[in-house]
MITI-293242 format. One record per residue (C-alpha): residue number from 1; residue in three letters; x, y, z. Coordinates in nm, 2 decimals, decimal comma, padded with zeros to 4 digits. Layout:
n: NUM res: ALA px: X py: Y pz: Z $
...
This chain:
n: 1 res: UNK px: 00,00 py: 00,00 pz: 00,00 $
n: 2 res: UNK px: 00,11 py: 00,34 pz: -00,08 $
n: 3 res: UNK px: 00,20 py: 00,59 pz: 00,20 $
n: 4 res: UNK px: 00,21 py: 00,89 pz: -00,01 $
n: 5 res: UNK px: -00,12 py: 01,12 pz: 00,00 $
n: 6 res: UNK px: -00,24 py: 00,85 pz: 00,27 $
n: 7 res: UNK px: -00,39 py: 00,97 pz: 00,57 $
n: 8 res: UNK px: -00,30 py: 00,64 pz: 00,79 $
n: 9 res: UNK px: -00,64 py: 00,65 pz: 01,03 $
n: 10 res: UNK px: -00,51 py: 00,45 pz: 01,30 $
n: 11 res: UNK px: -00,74 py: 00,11 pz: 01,33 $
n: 12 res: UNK px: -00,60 py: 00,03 pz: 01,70 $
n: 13 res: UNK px: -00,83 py: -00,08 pz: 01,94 $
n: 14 res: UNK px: -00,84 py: -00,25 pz: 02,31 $
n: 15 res: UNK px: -01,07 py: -00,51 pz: 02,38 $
n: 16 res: UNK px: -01,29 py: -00,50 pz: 02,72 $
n: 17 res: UNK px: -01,30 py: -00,85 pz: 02,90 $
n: 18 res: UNK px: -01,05 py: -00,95 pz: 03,16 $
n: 19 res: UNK px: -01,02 py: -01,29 pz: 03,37 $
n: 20 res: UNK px: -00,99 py: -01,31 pz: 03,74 $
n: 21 res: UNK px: -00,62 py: -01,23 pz: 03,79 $
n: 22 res: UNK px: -00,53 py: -00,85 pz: 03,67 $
n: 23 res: UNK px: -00,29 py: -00,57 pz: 03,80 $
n: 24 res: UNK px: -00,44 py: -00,35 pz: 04,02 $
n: 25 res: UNK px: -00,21 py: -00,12 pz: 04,16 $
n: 26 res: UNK px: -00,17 py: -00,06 pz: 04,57 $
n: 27 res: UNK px: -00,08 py: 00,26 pz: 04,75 $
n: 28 res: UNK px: 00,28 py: 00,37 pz: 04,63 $
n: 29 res: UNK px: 00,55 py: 00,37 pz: 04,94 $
n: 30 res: UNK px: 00,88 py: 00,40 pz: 04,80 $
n: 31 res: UNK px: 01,09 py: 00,48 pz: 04,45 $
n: 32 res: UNK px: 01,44 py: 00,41 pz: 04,31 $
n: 33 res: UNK px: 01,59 py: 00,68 pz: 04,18 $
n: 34 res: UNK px: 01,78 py: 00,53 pz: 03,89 $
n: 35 res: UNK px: 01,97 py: 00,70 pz: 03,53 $
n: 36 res: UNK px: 01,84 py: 00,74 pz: 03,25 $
n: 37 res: UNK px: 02,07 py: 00,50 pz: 03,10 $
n: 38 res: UNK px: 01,92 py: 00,21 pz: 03,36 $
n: 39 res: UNK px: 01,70 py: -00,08 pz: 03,27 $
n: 40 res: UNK px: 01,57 py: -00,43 pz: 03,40 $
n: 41 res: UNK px: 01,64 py: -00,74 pz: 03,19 $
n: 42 res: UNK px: 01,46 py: -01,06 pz: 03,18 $
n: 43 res: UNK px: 01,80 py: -01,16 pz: 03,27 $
n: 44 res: UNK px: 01,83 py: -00,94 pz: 03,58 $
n: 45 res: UNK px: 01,56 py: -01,06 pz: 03,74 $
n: 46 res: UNK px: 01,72 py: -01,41 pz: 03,78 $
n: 47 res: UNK px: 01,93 py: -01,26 pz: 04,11 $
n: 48 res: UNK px: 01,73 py: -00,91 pz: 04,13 $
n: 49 res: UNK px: 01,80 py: -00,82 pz: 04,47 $
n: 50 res: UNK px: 02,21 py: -00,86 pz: 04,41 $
n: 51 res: UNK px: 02,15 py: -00,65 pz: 04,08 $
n: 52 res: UNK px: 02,01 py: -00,35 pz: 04,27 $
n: 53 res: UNK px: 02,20 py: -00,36 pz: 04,52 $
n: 54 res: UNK px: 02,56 py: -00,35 pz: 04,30 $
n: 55 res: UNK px: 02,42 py: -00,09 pz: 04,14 $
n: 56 res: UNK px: 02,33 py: 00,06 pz: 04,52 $
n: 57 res: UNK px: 02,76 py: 00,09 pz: 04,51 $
n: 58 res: UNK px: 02,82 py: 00,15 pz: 04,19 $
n: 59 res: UNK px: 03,02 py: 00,48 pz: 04,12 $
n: 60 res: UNK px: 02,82 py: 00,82 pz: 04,06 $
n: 61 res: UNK px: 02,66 py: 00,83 pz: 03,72 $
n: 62 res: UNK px: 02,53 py: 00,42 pz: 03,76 $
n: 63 res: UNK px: 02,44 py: 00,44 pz: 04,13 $
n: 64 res: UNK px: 02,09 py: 00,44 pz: 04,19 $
n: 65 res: UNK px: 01,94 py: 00,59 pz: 04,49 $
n: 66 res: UNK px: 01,64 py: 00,41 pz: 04,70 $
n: 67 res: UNK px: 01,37 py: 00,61 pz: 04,90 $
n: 68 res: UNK px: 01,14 py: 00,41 pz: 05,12 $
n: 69 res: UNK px: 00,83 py: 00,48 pz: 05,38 $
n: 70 res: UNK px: 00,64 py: 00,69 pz: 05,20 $
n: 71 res: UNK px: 00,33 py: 00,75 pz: 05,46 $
n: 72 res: UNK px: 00,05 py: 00,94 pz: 05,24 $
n: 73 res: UNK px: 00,03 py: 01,09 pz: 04,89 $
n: 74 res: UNK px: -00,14 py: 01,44 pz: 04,81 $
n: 75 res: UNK px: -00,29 py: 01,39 pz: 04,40 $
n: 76 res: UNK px: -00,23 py: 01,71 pz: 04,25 $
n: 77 res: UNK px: -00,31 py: 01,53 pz: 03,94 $
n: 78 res: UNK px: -00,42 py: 01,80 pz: 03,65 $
n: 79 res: UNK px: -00,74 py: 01,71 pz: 03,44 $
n: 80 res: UNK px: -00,73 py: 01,67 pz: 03,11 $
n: 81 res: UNK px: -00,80 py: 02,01 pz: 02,89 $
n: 82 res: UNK px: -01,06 py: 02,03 pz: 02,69 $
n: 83 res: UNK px: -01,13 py: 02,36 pz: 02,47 $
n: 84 res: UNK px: -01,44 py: 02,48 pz: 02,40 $
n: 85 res: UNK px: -01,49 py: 02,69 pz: 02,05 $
n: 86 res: UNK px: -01,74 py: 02,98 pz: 02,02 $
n: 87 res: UNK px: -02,04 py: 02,71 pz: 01,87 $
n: 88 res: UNK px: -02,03 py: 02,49 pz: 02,18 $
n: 89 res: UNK px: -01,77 py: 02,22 pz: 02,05 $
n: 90 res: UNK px: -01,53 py: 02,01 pz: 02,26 $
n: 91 res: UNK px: -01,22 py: 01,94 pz: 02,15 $
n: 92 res: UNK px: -00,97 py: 01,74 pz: 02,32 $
n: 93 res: UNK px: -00,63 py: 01,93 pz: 02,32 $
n: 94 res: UNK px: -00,41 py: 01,68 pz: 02,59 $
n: 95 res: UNK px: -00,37 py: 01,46 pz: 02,89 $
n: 96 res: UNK px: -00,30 py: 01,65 pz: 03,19 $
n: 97 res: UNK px: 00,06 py: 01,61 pz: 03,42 $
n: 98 res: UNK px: 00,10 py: 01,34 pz: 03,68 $
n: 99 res: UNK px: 00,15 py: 01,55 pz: 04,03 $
n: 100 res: UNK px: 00,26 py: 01,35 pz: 04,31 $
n: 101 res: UNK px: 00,36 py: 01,46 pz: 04,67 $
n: 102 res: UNK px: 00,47 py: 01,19 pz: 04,91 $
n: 103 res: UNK px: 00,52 py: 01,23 pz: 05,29 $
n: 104 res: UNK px: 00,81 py: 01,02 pz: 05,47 $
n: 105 res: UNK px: 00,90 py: 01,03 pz: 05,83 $
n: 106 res: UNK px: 01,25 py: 00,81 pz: 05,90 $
n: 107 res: UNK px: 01,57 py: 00,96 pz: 05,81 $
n: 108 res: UNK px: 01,49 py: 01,32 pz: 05,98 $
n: 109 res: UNK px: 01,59 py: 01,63 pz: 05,89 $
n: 110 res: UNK px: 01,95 py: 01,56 pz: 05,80 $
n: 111 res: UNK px: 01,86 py: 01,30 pz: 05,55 $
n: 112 res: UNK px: 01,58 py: 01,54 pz: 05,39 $
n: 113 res: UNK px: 01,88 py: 01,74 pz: 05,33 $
n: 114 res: UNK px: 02,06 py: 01,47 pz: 05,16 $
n: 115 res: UNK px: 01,84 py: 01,35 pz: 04,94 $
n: 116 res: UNK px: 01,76 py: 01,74 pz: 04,83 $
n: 117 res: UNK px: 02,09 py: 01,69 pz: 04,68 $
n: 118 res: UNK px: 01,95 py: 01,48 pz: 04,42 $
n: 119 res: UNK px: 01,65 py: 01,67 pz: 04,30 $
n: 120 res: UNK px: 01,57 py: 01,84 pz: 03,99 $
n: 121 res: UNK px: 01,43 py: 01,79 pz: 03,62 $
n: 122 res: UNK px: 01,47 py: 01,54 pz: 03,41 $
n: 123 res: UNK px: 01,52 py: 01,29 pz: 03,65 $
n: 124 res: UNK px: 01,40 py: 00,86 pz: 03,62 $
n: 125 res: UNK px: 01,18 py: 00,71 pz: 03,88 $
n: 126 res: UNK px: 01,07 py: 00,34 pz: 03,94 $
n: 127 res: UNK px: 00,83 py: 00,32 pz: 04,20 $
n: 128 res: UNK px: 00,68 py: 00,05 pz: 04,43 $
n: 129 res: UNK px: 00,37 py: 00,01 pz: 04,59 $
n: 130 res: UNK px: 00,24 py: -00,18 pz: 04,91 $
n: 131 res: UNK px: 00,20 py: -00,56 pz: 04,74 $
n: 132 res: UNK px: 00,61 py: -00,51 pz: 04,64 $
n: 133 res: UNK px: 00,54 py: -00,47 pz: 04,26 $
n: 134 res: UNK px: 00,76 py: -00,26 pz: 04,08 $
n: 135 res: UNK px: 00,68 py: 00,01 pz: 03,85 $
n: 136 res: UNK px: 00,81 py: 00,19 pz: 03,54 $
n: 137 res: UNK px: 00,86 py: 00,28 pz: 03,18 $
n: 138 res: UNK px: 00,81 py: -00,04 pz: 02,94 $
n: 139 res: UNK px: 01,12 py: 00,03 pz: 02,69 $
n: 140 res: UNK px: 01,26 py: -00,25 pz: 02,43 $
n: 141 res: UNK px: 01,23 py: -00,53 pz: 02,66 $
n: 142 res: UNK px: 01,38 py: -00,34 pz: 03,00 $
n: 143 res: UNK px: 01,20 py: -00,18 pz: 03,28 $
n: 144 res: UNK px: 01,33 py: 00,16 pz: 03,29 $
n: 145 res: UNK px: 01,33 py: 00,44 pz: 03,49 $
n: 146 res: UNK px: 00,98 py: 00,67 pz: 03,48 $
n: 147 res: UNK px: 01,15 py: 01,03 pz: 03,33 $
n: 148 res: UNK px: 01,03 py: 01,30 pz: 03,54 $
n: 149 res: UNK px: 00,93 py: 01,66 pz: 03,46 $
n: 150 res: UNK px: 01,02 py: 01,74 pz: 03,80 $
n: 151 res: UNK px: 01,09 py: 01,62 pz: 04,12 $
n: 152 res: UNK px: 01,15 py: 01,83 pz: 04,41 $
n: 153 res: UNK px: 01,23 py: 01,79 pz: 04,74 $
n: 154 res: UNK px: 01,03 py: 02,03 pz: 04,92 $
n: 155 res: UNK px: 01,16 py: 02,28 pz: 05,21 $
n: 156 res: UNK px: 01,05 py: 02,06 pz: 05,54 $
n: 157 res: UNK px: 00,82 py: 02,17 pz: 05,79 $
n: 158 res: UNK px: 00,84 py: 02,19 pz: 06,16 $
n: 159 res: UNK px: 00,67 py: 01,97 pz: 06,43 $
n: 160 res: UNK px: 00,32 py: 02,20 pz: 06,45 $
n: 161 res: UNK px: 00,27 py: 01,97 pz: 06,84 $
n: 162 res: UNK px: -00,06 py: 01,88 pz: 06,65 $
n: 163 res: UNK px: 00,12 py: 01,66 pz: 06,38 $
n: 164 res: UNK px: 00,51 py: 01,55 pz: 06,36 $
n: 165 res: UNK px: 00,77 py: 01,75 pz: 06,12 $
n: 166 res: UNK px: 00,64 py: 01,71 pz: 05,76 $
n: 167 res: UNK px: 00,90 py: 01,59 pz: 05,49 $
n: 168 res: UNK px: 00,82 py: 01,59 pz: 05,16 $
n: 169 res: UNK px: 00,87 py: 01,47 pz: 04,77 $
n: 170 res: UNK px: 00,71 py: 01,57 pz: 04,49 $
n: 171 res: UNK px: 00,71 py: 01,40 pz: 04,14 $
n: 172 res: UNK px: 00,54 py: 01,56 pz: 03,82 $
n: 173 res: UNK px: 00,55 py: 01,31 pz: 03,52 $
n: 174 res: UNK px: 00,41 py: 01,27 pz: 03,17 $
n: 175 res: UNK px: 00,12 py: 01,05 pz: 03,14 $
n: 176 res: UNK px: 00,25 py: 00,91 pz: 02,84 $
n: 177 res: UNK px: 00,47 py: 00,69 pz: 03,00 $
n: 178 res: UNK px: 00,24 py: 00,51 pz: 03,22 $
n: 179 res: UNK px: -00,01 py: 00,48 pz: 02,98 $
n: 180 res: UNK px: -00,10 py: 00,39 pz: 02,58 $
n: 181 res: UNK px: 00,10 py: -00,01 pz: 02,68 $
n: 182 res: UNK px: 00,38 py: 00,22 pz: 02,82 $
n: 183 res: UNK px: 00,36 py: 00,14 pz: 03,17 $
n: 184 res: UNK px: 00,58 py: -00,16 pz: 03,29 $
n: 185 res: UNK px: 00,61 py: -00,39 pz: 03,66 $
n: 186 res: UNK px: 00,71 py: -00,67 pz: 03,81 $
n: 187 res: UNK px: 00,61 py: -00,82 pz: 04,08 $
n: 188 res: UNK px: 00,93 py: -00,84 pz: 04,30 $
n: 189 res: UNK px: 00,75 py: -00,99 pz: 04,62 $
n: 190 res: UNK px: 00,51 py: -01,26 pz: 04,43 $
n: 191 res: UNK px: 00,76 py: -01,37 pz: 04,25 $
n: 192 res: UNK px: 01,14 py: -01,27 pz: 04,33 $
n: 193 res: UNK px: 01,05 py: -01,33 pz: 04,74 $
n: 194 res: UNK px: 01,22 py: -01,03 pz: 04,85 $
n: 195 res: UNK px: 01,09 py: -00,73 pz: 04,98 $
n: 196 res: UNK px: 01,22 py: -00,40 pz: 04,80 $
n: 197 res: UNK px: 01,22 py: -00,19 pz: 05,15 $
n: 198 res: UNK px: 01,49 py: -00,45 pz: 05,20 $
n: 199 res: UNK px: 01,72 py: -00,27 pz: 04,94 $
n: 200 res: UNK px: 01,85 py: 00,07 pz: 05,14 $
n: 201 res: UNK px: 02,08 py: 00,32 pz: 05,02 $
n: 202 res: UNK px: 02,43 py: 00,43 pz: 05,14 $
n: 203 res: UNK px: 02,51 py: 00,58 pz: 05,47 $
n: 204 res: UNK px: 02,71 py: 00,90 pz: 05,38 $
n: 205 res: UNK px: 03,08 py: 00,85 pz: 05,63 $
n: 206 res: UNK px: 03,20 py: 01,16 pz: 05,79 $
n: 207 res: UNK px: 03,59 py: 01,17 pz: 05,85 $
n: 208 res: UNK px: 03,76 py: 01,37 pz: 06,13 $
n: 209 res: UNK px: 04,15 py: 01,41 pz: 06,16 $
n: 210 res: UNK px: 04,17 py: 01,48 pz: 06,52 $
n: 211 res: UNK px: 04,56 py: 01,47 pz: 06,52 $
n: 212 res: UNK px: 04,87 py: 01,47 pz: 06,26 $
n: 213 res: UNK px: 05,26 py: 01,41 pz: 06,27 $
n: 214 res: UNK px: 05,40 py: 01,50 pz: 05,93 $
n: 215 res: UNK px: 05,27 py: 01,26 pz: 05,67 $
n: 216 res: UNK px: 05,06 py: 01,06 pz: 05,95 $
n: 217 res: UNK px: 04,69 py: 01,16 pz: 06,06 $
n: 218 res: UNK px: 04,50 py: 01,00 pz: 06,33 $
n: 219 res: UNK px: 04,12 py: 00,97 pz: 06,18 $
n: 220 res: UNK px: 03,81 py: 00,95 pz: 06,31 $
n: 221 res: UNK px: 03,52 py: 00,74 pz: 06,13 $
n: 222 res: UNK px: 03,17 py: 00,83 pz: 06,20 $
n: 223 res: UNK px: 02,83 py: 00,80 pz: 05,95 $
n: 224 res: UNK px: 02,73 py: 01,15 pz: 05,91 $
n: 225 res: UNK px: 02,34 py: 01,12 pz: 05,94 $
n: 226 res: UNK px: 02,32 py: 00,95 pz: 06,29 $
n: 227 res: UNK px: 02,68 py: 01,07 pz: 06,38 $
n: 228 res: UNK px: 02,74 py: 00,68 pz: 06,50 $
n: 229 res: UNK px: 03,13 py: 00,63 pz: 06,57 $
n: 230 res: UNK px: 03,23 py: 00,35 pz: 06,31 $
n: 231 res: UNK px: 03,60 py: 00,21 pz: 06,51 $
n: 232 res: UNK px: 03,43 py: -00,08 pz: 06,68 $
n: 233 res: UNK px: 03,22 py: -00,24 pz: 06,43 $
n: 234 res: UNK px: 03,44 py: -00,17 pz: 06,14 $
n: 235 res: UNK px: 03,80 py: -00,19 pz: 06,29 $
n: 236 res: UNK px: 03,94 py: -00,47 pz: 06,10 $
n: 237 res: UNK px: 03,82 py: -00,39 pz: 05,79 $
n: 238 res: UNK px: 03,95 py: -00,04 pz: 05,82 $
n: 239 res: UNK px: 04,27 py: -00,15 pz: 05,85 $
n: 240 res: UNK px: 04,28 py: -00,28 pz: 05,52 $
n: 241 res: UNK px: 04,52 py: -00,01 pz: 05,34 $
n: 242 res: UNK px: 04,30 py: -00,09 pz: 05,01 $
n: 243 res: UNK px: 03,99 py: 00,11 pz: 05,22 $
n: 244 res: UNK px: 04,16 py: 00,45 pz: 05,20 $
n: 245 res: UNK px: 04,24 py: 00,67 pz: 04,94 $
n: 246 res: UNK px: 04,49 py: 00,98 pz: 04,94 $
n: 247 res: UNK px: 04,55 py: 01,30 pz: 04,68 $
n: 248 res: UNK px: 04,79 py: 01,56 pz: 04,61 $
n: 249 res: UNK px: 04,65 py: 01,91 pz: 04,64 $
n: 250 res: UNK px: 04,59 py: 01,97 pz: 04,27 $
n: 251 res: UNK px: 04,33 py: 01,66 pz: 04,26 $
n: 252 res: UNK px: 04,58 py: 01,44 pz: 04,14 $
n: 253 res: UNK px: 04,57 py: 01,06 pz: 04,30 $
n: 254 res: UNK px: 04,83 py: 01,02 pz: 04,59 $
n: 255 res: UNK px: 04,84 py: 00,70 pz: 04,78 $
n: 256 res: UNK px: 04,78 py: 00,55 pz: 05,16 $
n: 257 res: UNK px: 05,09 py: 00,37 pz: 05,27 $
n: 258 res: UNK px: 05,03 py: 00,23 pz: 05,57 $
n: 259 res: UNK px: 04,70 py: 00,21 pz: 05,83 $
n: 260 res: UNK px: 04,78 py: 00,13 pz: 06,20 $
n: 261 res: UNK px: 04,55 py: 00,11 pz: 06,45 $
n: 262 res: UNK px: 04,49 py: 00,36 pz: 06,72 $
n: 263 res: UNK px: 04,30 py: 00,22 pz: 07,05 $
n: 264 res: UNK px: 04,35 py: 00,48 pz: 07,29 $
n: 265 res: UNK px: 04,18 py: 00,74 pz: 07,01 $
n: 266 res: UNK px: 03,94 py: 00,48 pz: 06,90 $
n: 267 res: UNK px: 04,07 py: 00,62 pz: 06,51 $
n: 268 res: UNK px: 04,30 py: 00,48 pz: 06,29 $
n: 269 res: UNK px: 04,66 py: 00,62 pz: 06,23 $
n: 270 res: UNK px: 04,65 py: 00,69 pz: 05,82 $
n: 271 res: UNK px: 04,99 py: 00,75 pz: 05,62 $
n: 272 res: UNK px: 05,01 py: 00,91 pz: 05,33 $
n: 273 res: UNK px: 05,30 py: 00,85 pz: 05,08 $
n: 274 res: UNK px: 05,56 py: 01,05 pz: 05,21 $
n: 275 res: UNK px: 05,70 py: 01,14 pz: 04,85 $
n: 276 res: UNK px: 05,42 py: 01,31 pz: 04,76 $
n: 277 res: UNK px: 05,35 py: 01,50 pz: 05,11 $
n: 278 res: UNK px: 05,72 py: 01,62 pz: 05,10 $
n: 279 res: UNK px: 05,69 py: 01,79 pz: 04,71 $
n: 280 res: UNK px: 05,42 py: 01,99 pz: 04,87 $
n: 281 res: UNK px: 05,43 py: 02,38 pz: 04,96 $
n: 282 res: UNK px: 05,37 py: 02,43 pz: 05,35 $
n: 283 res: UNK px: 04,97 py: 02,49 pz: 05,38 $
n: 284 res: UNK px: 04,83 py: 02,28 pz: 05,09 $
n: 285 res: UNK px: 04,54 py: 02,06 pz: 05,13 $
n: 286 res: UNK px: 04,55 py: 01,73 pz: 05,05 $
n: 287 res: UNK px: 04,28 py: 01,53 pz: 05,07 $
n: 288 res: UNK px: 04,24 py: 01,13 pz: 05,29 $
n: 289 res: UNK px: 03,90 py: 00,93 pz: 05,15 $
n: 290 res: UNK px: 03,80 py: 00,65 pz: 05,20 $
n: 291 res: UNK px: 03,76 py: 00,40 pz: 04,92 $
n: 292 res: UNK px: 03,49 py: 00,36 pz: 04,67 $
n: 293 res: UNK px: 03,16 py: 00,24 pz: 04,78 $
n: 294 res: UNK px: 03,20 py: -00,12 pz: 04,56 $
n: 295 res: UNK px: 03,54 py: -00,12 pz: 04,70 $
n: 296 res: UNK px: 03,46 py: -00,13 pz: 05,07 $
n: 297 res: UNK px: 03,17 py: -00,38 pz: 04,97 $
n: 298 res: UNK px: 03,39 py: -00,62 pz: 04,80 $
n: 299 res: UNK px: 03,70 py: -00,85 pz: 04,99 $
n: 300 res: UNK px: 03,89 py: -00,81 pz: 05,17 $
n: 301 res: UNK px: 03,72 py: -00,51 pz: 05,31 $
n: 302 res: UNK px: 03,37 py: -00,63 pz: 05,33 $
n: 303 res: UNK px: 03,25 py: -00,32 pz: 05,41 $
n: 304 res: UNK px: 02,83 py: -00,30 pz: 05,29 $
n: 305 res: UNK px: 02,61 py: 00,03 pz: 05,29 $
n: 306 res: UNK px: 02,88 py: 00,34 pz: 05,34 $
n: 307 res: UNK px: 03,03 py: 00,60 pz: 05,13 $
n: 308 res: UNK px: 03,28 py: 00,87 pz: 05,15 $
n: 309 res: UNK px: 03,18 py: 01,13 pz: 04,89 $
n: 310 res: UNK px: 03,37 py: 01,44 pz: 05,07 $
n: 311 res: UNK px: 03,69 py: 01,27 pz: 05,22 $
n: 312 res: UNK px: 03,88 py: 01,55 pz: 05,44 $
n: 313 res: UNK px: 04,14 py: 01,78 pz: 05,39 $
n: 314 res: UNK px: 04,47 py: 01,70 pz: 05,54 $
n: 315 res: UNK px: 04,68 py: 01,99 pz: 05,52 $
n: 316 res: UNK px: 05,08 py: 02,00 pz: 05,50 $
n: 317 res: UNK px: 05,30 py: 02,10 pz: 05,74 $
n: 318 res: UNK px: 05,70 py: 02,04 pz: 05,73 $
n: 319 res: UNK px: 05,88 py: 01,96 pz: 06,04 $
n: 320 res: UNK px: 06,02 py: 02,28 pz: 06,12 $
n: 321 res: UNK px: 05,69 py: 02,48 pz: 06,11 $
């Protein structure tokens, strides 16, 4: 058949009947923050749980970022428009936006703060509701992220004494992509027997020097959020020279030589390649880190659920200033 001169009336239709198993979608409580370039395979599913969470401590760019305990919705949903012309018509003109604003409670104020970091347009959602089915854009065979017009999240609000401090998301989406055959799931729960709330995102770490000798500091490890002092669950691991990282002040990768133990400060003794500290001017910052998030997950650190994104500045002074 020709296409030329051919108006092409679409001849698409959707029959009515359904059996007594069907999706109906729960209350949404959590979403995955995940790039654009991420996607589901048939394939993934085999050992789901293990695949998200790798990509949990994968490096920034591929990590994906979990939000859970989402405690009520407010629908801001728009209608659709219709116009109406001057002889009474109406004529359809588009679907209206998706407008969704979720309340949380655990993770407090400081967390709110974190995850504020990662807000703004153009960013890909899957989300999950109560039964543990996972939703999102149905894309060549993968379940990909949901593309968001927006998502914001919103200044918090203070403990009124009527009602606790109010934290809160909000997502504004096409309707296009969960609609028209667009809209993809799987049912994690049902079938994968795990629950998503299960898969939690990193604990930023917050690193202290508290003393130095030359090219040795003695640092403290704590997680930033609940300010928890890591040295006695994660001693042995953090000994492990691989879990630290050290660089020059122009950005440039230096290298931890040695980690030692130090009980008395409940820290650990960190020395940075004395080379590289000595070619230094008196006053410069360079920088102690600990290791990437898949590094401290994998042997011989074993380290699951932490990551240093700031690292701390570790500034040089010779031995006769």
């Amino acid at each position: 058949m020709a296409n030329l001169n051919n108006p092409l009336c679409a001849t698409g239709y959707g029959n009515t009947g359904f059996g007594d198993c069907y999706l109906e979608p729960d209350k949404f409580v959590g979403a995955i923050q995940v790039p654009s370039t991420f996607g589901i395979s048939e394939a993934d599913t085999e050992a789901l749980q293990e695949f998200l969470e790798t990509k949990i401590h994968a490096a920034i760019g591929t990590r994906i970022f979990p939000y859970h305990n989402f405690i009520t919705i407010t629908d801001n949903t728009e209608d659709i428009t219709i116009n109406t012309t001057d002889y009474g018509n109406k004529i359809y003109i588009k679907d209206g936006f998706y407008d969704w604003t979720y309340r949380y409670l655990k993770g407090g104020v400081l967390a709110h703060q974190e995850f504020a970091k990662n807000e703004g347009t153009g960013k890909y959602f899957l989300f999950y509701d109560n039964n543990g089915v996972l939703f999102g854009y149905k894309s060549g065979g993968l379940l990909k992220g949901i593309p968001t017009e927006q998502f914001r999240v919103l200044p918090w609000r203070p403990n009124t004494g009527a009602d606790a401090a109010q934290y809160l998301m909000r997502f504004i989406v096409d309707p296009k992509y969960l609609n028209k055959g667009n809209l993809g799931y799987l049912k994690v729960k049902d079938a994968l027997d795990f629950n998503l709330f299960d898969v939690v995102g990193l604990q930023e770490v917050e690193l202290t020097i508290i003393d130095q000798t030359l090219n040795v500091a003695t640092v403290k490890v704590t997680s930033k959020i609940s300010a928890v002092d890591m040295y006695a669950a994660y001693k042995t691991n953090l000994l492990q020279v691989t879990a630290w990282k050290a660089f020059k002040s122009d950005g440039s990768a230096s290298s931890v030589t040695a980690v030692a133990d130090n009980a008395a400060d409940e820290a650990f003794n960190v020395t940075v390649n004395f080379t590289d500290f000595q070619n230094e001017l008196d006053g410069a910052a360079m920088k102690i880190q600990l290791a990437p998030a898949a590094t401290l997950r994998a042997a011989p650190i074993l380290i699951e659920g932490f990551d240093d994104s700031d690292g701390v500045d570790f500034f040089v002074e010779s031995a006769s200033s």
